[in-house]
C-alpha positions as CSV (number, residue, x, y, z in Angstrom):
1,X,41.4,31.5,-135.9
2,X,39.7,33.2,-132.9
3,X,37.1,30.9,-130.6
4,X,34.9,32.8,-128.7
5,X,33.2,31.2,-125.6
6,X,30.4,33.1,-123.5
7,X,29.3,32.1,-120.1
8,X,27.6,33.1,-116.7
9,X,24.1,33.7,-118.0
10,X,21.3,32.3,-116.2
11,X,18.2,33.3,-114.6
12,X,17.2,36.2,-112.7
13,X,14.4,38.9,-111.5
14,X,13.9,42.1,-112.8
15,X,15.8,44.1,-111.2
16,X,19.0,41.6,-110.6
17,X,22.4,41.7,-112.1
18,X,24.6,39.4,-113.7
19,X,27.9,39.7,-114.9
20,X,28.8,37.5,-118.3
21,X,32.1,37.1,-119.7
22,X,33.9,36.0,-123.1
23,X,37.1,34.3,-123.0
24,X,38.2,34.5,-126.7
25,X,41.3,32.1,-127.8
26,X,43.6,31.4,-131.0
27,X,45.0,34.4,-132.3
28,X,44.0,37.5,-130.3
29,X,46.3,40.0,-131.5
30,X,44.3,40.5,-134.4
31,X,41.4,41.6,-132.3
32,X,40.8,45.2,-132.7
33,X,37.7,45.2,-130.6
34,X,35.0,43.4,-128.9
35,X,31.1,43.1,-128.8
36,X,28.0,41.8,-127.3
37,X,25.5,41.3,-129.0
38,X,21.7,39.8,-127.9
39,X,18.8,38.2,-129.6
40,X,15.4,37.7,-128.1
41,X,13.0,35.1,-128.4
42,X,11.5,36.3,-132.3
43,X,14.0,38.8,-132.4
44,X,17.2,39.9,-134.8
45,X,20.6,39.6,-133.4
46,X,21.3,43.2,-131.8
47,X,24.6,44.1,-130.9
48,X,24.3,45.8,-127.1
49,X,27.7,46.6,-126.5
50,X,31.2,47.4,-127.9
51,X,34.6,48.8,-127.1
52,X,37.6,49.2,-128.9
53,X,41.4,48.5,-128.4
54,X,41.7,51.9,-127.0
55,X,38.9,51.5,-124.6
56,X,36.2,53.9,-126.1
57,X,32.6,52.0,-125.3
58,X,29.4,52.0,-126.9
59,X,25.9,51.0,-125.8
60,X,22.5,50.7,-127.7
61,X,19.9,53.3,-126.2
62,X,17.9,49.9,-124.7
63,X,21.0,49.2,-121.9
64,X,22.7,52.9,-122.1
65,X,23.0,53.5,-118.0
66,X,22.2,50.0,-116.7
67,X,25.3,47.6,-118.8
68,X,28.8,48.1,-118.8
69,X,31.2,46.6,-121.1
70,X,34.6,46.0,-119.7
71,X,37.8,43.8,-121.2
72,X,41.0,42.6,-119.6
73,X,43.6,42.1,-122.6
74,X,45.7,40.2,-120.3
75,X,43.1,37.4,-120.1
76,X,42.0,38.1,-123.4
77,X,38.2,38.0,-121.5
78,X,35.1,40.6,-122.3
79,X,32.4,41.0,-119.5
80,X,29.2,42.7,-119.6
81,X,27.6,44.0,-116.2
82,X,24.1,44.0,-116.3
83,X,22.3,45.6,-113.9
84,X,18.4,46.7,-113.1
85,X,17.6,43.8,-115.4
86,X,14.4,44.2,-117.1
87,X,12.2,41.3,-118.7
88,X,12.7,42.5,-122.1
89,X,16.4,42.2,-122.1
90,X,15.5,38.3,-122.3
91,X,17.7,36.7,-124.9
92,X,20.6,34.9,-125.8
93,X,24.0,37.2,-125.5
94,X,26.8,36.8,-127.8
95,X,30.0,38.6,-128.0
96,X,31.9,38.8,-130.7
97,X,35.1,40.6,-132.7
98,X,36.4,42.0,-136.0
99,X,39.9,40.6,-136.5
100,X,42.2,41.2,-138.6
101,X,42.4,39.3,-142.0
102,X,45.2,40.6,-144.2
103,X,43.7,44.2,-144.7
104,X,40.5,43.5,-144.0
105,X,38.2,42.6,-140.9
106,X,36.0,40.0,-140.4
107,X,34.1,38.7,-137.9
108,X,34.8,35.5,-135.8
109,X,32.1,32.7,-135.8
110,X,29.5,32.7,-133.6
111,X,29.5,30.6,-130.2
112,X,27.0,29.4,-128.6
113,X,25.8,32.2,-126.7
114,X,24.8,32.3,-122.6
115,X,21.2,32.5,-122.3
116,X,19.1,35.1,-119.9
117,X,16.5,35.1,-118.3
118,X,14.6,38.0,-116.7
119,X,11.4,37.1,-114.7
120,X,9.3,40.0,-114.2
């Protein structure tokens, strides 16, 4: 089982930063990679953010120059830098990973998310 637990949303104006993180636990070697993903108020679940055991990153066009994705495999912890926040990146942020399940991959559940907040 992997648990996944997000944290250090909150509320801030456009133009702000925060910084959220993902502390997964359980067993962590058979993540391959790690996500965030988002969903707005009336929105689908949109994943934002990925990288992979060997470090390669990915960003959806929407955050592409203002989010970075970073991990520290020691801690077994994801963070996503956000910065020049803009209204519509409002939502709840997940992260998530594909582990591995014999020879396949599946996702972990869902947590509960860190909510944010951009005031305009």
């Amino acid at each position: 089982q992997v648990q996944l637990v997000e944290s250090e949303g909150g509320l801030v104006q456009a133009g702000g930063s925060l910084r959220l993180s993902c502390v997964a636990s359980g067993s962590t070697s058979r993540i391959k990679a790690m996500g965030w993903y988002r969903q707005g108020p009336g929105k689908q679940r949109e994943l934002v953010a990925s990288i992979t055991d060997g470090g390669v990153t990915n960003y959806s066009d929407s955050v592409k120059g203002r989010f970075t994705i970073s991990r520290d495999n020691a801690k077994s912890t994801v963070h996503l830098q956000m910065n020049s926040l803009k209204p519509e990146d409002t939502a709840v942020y997940y992260c998530n990973a594909p582990v591995r399940s014999g020879s396949s991959l599946v996702l972990a559940n869902w947590g509960q998310g860190t909510q944010v907040t951009v005031s305009s």
